[in-house]
C-alpha positions as CSV (number, residue, x, y, z in Angstrom):
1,X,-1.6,30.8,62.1
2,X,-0.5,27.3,63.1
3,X,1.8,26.6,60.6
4,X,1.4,22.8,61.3
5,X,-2.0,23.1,60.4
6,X,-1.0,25.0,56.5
7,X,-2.7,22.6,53.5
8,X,-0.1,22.3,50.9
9,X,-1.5,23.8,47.6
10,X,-2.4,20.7,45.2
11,X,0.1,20.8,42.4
12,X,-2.6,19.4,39.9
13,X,-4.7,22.6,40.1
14,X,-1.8,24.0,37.8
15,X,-2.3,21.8,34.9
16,X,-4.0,23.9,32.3
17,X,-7.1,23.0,31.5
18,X,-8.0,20.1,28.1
19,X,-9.4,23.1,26.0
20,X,-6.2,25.6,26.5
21,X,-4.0,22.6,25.8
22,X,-5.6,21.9,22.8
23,X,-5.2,25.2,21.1
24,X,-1.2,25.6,22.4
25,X,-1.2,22.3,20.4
26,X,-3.2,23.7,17.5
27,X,-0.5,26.7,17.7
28,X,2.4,24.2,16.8
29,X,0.8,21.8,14.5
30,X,-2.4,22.9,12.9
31,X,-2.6,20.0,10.6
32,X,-3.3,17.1,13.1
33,X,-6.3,16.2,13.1
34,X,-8.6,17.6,16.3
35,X,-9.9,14.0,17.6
36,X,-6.2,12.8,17.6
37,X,-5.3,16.6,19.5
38,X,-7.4,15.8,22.1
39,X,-6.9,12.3,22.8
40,X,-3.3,13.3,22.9
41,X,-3.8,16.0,25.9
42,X,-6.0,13.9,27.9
43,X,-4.1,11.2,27.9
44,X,-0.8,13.6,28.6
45,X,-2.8,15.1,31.1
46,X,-3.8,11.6,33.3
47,X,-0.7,10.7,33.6
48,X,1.0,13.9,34.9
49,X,-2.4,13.9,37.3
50,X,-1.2,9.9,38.5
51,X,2.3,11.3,38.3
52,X,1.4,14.2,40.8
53,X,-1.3,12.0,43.0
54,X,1.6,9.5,43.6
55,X,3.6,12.7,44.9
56,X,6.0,12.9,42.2
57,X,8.7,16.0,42.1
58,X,7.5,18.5,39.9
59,X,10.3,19.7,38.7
60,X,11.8,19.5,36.2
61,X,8.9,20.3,34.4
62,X,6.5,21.6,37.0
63,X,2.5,21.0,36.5
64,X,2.3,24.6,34.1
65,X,4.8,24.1,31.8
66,X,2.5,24.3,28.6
67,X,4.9,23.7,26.3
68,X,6.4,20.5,27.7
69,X,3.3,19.0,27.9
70,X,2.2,20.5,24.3
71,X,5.0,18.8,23.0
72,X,4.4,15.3,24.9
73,X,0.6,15.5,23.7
74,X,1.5,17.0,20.1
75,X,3.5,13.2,19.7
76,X,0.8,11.3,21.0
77,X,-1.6,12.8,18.9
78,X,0.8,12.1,15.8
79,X,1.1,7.9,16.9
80,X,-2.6,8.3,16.9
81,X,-3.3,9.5,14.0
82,X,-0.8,7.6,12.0
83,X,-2.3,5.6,9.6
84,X,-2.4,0.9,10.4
85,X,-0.7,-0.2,9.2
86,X,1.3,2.1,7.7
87,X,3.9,1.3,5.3
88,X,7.3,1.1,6.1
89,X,10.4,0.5,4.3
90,X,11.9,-3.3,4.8
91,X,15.9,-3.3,5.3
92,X,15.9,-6.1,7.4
93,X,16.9,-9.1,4.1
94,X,14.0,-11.1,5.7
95,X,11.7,-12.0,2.1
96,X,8.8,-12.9,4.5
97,X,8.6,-11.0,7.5
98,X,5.5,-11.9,9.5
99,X,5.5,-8.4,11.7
100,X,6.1,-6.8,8.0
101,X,2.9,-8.2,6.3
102,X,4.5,-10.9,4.7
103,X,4.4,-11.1,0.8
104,X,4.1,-7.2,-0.9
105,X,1.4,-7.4,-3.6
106,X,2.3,-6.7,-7.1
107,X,1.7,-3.5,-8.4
108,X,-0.6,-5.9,-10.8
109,X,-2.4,-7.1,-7.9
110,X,-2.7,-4.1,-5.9
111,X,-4.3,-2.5,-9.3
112,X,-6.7,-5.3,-9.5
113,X,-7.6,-4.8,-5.6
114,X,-8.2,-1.2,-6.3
115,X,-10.3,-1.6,-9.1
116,X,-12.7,-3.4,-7.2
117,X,-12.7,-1.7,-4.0
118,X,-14.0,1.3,-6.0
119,X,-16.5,-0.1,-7.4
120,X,-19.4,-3.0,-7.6
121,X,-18.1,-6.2,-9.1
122,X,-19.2,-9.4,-9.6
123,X,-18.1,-11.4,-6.8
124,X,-21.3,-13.9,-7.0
125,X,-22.7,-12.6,-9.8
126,X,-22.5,-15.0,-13.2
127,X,-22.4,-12.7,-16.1
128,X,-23.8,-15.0,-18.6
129,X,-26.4,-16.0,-17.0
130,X,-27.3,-13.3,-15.1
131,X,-27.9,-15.5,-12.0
132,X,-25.8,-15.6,-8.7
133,X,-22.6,-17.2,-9.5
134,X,-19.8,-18.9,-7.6
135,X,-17.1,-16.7,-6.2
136,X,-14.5,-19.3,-5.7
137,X,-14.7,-20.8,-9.5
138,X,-12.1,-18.1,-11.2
139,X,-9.6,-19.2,-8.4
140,X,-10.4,-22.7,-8.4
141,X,-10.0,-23.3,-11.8
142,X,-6.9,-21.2,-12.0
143,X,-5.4,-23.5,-8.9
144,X,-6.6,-26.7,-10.9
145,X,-4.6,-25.4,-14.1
146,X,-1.3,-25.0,-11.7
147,X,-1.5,-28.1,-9.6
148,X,-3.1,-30.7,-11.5
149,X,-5.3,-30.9,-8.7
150,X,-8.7,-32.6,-8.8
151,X,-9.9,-29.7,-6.4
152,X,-9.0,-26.6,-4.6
153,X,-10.3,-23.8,-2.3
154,X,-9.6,-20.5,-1.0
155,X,-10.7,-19.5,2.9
156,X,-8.8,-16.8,4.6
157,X,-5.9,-18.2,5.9
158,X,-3.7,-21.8,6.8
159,X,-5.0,-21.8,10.1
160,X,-8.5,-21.3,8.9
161,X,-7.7,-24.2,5.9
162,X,-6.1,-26.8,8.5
163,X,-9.6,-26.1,10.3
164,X,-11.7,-26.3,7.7
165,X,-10.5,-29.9,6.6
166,X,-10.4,-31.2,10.3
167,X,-13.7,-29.9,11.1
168,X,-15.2,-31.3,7.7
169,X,-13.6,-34.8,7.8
170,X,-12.6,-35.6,11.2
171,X,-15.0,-34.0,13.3
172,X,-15.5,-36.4,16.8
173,X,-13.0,-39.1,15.4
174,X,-9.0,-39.3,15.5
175,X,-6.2,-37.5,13.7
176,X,-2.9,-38.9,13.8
177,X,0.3,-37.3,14.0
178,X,4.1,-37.5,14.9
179,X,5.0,-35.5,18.1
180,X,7.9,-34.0,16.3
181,X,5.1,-32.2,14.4
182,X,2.8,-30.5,16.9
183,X,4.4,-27.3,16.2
184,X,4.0,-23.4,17.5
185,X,3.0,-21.2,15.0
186,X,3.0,-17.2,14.9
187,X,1.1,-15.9,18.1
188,X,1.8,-18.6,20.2
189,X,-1.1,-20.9,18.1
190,X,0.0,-24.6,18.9
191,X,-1.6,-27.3,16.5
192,X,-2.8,-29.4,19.3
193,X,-5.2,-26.4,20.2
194,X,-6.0,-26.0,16.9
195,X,-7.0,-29.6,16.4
196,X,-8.8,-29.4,19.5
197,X,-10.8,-26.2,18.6
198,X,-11.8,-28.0,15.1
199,X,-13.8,-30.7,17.4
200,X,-11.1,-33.9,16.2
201,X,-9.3,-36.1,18.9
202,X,-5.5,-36.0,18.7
203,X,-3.7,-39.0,18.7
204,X,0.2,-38.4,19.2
205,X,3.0,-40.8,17.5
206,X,6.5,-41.7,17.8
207,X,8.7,-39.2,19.6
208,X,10.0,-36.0,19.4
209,X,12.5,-37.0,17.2
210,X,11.9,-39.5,15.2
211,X,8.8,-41.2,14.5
212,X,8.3,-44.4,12.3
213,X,5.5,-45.7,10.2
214,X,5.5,-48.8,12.1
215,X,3.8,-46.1,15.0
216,X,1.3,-44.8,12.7
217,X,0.8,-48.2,11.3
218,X,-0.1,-49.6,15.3
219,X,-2.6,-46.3,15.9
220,X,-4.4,-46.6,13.2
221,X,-8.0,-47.8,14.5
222,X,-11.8,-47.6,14.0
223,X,-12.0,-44.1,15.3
224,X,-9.0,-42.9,13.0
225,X,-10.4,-40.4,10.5
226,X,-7.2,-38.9,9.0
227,X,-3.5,-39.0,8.9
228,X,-1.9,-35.4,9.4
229,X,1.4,-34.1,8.5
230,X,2.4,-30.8,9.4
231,X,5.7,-28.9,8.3
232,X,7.8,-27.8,10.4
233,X,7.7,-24.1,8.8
234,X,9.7,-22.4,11.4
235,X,12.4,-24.9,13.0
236,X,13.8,-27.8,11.9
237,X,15.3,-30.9,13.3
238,X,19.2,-32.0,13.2
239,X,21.0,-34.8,14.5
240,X,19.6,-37.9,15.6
241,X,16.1,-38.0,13.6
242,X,13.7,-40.3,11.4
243,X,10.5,-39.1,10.1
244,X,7.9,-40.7,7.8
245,X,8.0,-39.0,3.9
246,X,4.9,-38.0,2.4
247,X,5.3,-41.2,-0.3
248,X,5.3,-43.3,2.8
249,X,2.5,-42.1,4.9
250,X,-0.2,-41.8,1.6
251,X,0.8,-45.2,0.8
252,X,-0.5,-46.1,4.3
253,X,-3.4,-44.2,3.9
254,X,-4.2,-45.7,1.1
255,X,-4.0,-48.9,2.2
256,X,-5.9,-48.6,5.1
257,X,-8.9,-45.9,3.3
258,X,-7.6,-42.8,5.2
259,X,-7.3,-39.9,3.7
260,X,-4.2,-37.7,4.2
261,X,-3.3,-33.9,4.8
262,X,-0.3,-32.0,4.8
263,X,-0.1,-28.6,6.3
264,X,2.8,-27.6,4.1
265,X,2.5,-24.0,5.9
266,X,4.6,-22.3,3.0
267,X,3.7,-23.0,-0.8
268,X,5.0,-22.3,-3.7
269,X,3.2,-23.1,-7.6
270,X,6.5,-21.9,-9.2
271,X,9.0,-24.7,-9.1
272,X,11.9,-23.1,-7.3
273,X,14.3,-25.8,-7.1
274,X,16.7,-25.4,-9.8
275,X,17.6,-22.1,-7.9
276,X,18.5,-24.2,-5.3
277,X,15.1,-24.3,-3.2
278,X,14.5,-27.3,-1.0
279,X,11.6,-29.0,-3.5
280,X,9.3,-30.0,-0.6
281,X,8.0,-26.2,-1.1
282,X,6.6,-26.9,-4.4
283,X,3.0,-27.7,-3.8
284,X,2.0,-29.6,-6.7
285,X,5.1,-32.0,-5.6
286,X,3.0,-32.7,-3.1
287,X,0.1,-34.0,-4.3
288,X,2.0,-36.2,-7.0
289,X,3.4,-38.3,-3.9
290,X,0.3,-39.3,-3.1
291,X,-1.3,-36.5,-0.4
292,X,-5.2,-36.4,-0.2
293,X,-5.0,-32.8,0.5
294,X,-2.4,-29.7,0.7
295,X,-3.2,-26.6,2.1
296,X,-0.6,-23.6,2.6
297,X,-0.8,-20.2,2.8
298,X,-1.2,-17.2,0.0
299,X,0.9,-14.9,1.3
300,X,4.1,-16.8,1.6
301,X,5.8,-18.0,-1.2
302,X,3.3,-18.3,-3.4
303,X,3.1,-14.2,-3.0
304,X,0.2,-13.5,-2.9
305,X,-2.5,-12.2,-0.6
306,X,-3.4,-13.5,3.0
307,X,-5.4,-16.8,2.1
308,X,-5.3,-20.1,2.7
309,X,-4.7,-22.5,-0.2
310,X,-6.7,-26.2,-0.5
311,X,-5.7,-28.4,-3.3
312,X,-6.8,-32.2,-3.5
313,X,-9.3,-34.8,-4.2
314,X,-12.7,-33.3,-5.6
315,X,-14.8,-35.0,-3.3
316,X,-12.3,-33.7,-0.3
317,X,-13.1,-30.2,-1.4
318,X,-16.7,-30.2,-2.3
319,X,-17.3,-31.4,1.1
320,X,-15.7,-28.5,2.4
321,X,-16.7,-26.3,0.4
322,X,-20.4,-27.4,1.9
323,X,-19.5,-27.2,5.5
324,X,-21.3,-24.0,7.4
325,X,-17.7,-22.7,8.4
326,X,-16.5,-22.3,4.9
327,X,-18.5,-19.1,5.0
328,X,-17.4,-18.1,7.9
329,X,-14.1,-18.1,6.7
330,X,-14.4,-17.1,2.9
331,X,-12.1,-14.9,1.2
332,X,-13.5,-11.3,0.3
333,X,-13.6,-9.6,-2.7
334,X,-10.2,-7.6,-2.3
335,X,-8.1,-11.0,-2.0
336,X,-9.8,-12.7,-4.3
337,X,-9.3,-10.1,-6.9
338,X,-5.5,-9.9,-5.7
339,X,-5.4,-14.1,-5.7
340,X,-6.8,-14.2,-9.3
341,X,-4.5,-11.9,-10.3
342,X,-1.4,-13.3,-9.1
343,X,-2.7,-17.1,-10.1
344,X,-3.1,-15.5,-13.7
345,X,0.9,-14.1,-13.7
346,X,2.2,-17.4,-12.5
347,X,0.0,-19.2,-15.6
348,X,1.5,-16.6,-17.9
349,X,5.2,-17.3,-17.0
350,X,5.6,-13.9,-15.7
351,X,5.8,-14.6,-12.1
352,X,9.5,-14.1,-11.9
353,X,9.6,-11.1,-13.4
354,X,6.8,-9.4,-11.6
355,X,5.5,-11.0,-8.2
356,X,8.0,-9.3,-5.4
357,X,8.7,-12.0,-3.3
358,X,10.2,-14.2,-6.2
359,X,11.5,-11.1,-7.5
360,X,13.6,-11.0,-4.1
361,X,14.4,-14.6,-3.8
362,X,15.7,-15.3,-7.0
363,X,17.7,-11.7,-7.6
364,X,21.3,-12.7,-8.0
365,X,24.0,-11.8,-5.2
366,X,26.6,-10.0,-8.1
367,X,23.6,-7.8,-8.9
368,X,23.0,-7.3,-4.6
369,X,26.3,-6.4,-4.7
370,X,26.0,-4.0,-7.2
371,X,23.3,-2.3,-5.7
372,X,24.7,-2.5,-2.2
373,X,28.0,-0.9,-3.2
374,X,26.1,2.2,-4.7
375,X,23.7,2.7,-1.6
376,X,26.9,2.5,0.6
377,X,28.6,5.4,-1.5
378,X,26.0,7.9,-1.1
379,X,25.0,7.2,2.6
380,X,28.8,7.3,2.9
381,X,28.4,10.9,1.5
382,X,25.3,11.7,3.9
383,X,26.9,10.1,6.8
384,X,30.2,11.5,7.1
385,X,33.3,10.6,8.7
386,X,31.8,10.2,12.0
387,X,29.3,7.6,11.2
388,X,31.9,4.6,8.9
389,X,29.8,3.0,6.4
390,X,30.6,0.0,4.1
391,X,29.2,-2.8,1.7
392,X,29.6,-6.6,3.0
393,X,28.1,-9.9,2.2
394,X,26.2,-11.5,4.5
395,X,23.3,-14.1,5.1
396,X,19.5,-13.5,5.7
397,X,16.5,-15.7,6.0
398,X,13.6,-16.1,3.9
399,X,11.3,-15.8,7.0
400,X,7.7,-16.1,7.5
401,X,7.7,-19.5,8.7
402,X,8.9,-20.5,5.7
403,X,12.0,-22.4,4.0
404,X,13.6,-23.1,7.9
405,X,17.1,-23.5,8.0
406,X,17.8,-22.3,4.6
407,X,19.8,-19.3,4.1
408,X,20.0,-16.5,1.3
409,X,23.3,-15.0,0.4
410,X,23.1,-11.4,0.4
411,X,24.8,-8.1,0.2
412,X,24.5,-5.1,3.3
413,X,25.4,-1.7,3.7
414,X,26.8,-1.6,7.4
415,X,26.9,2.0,9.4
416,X,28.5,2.8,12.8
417,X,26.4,5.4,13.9
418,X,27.8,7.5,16.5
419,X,25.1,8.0,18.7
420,X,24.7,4.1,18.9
421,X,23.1,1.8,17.2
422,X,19.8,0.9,18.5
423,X,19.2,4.6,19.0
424,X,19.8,5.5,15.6
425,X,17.4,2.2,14.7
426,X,15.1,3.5,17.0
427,X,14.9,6.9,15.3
428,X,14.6,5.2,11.9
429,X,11.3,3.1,13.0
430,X,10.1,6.8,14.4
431,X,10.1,8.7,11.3
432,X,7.7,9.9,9.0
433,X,8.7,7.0,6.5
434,X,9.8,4.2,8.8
435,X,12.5,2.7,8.1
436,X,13.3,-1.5,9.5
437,X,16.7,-2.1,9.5
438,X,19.0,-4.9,11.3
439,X,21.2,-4.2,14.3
440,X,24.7,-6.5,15.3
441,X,26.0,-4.9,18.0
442,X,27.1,-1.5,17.4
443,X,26.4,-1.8,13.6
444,X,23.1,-1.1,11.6
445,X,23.2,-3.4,8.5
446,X,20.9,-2.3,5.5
447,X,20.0,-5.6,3.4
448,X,19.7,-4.4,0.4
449,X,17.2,-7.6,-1.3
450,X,14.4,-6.6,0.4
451,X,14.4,-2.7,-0.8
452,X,11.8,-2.3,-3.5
453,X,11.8,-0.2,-6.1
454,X,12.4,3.1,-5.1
455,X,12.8,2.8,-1.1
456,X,16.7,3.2,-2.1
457,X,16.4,6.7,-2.3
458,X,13.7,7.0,1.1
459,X,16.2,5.1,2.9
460,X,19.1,7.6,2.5
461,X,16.5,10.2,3.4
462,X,15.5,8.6,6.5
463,X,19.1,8.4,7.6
464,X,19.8,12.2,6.4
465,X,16.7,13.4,8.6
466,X,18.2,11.1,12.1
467,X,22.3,12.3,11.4
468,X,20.8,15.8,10.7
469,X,22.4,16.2,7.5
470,X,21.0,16.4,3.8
471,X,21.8,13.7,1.3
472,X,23.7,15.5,-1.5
């Protein structure tokens, strides 16, 4: 035979076939679940097929080598089948971290969430009267009772409260606001594009870096609906800056019959300055110096649930309470029943002592200490020798677009792992409880504020299961 001619056999025809796969998997593991199983080996399966179309060596783990590809689809199936989100245990000191889910519930509110979700409730239901009722009046009036507010509303989010009010009373006409305000938020959203998307015509003032009243003052004309303030929740400004106060800018809009909004971004309705909290995060501060309207969100400081937060004039409100988006927006029944719930602990004085984000913010750096010099004695124990482990202070943020530029002083457990650190951080996120942890060069630092109640103990686990030890 002409040897020149001789096809080459088609190293793809020795892949095993989807349903022989499956069942080496189901040898292994039998307690995946069979949709995740399969996705798993189809998915291993196309890409060794690519791998081999693209001519790809083989070797060293040649087109029927079940078990190497059992194993690679067995670990797919498990990230598919993991629960999202999934929770995970923060080490990271940051109070408020976005990628985290922000604020944890209390257990208070996350028992108030599950005893609706399990059942009916009356969300619009007036139990008096036997008519349908308002779902926003619990929360309303609660908010009201905190602030001093004339009005307030709950939608689902800032973004979707700074929309709301734009849309309701600035529709077609001009907001103004200082450059050194158009800020990025989370996901790249830029408040010129979200003025833009609520229908109102931006009109920009000042500079980047400082801005007067004298500019606003000169703007100001018969298109202007509304003067803006936004917060600049995650940066701030040093050096050579001026920017218009609050007092300063509802005096204006006073005089001139504009109402004024501030996107305060991060709330609180527990006044945390005498712990040495900047006091522009106090929201009812902020109405008593003269804003038209404040909204912030619910699962910042205030620590709550994802909302966003309204407070202001009644009329304000009411109007946007009766504009069509309000209902596209609306909370539903599982954050209102967690939002009542937390509203109702902070108007019982127990917020301190049972919401988990003040909790963490206000616990006291000899008591970190304390804690973080325990944890580093019995990961000392699980580490070993090889892996040097310690308690240091330290600094961490309050994150969350929230509180920039202000620092928390902290307490960390610090561990050289051998194998590197952001191998042995990787393998932390990868196990069955994940653990989120910081990394400074060839250290992994534990912060211990942000470890609730009983993660302590999960932790050391976690880092027993990656040294391949047992914690004692």
């Amino acid at each position: 035979m002409d040897q020149s001619r001789q096809v080459k056999p088609d190293p793809r025809r020795a892949l095993p076939a989807v349903d022989r796969l499956v069942s080496v998997v189901g040898e292994i593991r039998d307690d995946v679940p069979l949709w995740a199983v399969r996705e798993g080996v189809r998915r291993v399966l196309a890409a060794e097929r690519e791998r081999l179309s693209a001519g790809a060596d083989p070797c060293p783990a040649p087109p029927g080598d079940e078990a190497g590809l059992a194993a690679r689809a067995l670990a797919e199936a498990l990230r598919l089948a993991r629960p999202h989100p999934t929770r995970v245990v923060n080490a990271t000191g940051v109070v408020l971290h976005t990628n985290l889910g922000r604020a944890p519930l209390a257990p208070g509110a996350a028992a108030a969430v599950a005893a609706v979700a399990g059942g009916y409730g009356n969300l619009e239901l007036d139990l008096e009267s036997g008519r349908r009722g308002d779902r926003q009046a619990a929360v309303a009036s609660k908010l009201c009772l905190l602030t001093g507010a004339e009005g307030a509303l709950a939608v689902n989010n800032n973004a979707a409260a700074l929309v709301l009010a734009l849309d309701t009373l600035a529709r077609g006409r001009e907001v103004i606001v200082s450059r050194g305000e158009l800020v990025e938020i989370g996901g790249s959203f830029r408040v010129p594009e979200i003025m833009e998307r609520a229908g109102v015509r931006l009109v920009e003032v000042g500079s980047t870096n400082r801005t007067h009243l004298r500019d606003y003052e000169r703007a100001v004309g018969p298109a202007t609906a509304l003067l803006l303030k936004v917060h600049r929740s995650n940066f701030e400004q040093r050096g050579f800056t001026a920017e218009v106060g609050l007092r300063e800018l509802s005096a204006l809009g006073r005089a001139r019959t504009l109402p004024v909004l501030e996107d305060l971004g991060s709330g609180t309705l527990v006044d945390l300055s005498r712990w040495g909290f900047p006091e522009e995060a106090y929201a009812p501060a902020r109405l008593r110096l003269g804003a038209d309207l404040v909204c912030f969100s619910g699962d910042k400081l205030l620590g709550g649930p994802q909302a966003g937060i309204v407070l202001g004039a009644a009329a304000h409100v009411s109007e946007m309470r009766g504009n069509p988006l309000a209902r596209a927006l609306r909370l539903d029944k599982l954050s209102l029943a967690a939002l009542d719930w937390t509203l109702e602990c902070i108007l019982d004085g127990r917020a301190q002592s049972e919401i988990p984000v003040l909790q963490r913010l206000l616990e006291p750096p000899a008591r970190l200490r304390d804690r973080a010099d325990g944890l580093a004695e019995r990961l000392a124990q699980i580490a070993g020798t090889a892996n040097p482990v310690a308690a240091a202070p330290d600094r961490a943020a309050v994150g969350g677009g929230s509180l920039p530029g202000f620092e928390l002083d902290t307490w960390v457990v610090t561990l050289k792992p051998a194998m590197g650190a952001e191998r042995f951080a990787a393998a932390l996120r990868a196990g069955s409880d994940p653990v989120l942890a910081r990394v400074q060069g060839d250290v992994v630092l534990f912060d211990v504020r942000t470890l609730l109640e009983g993660e302590e103990a999960v932790l050391e686990k976690a880092v027993g299961t990656v040294l391949g030890t047992a914690p004692r």
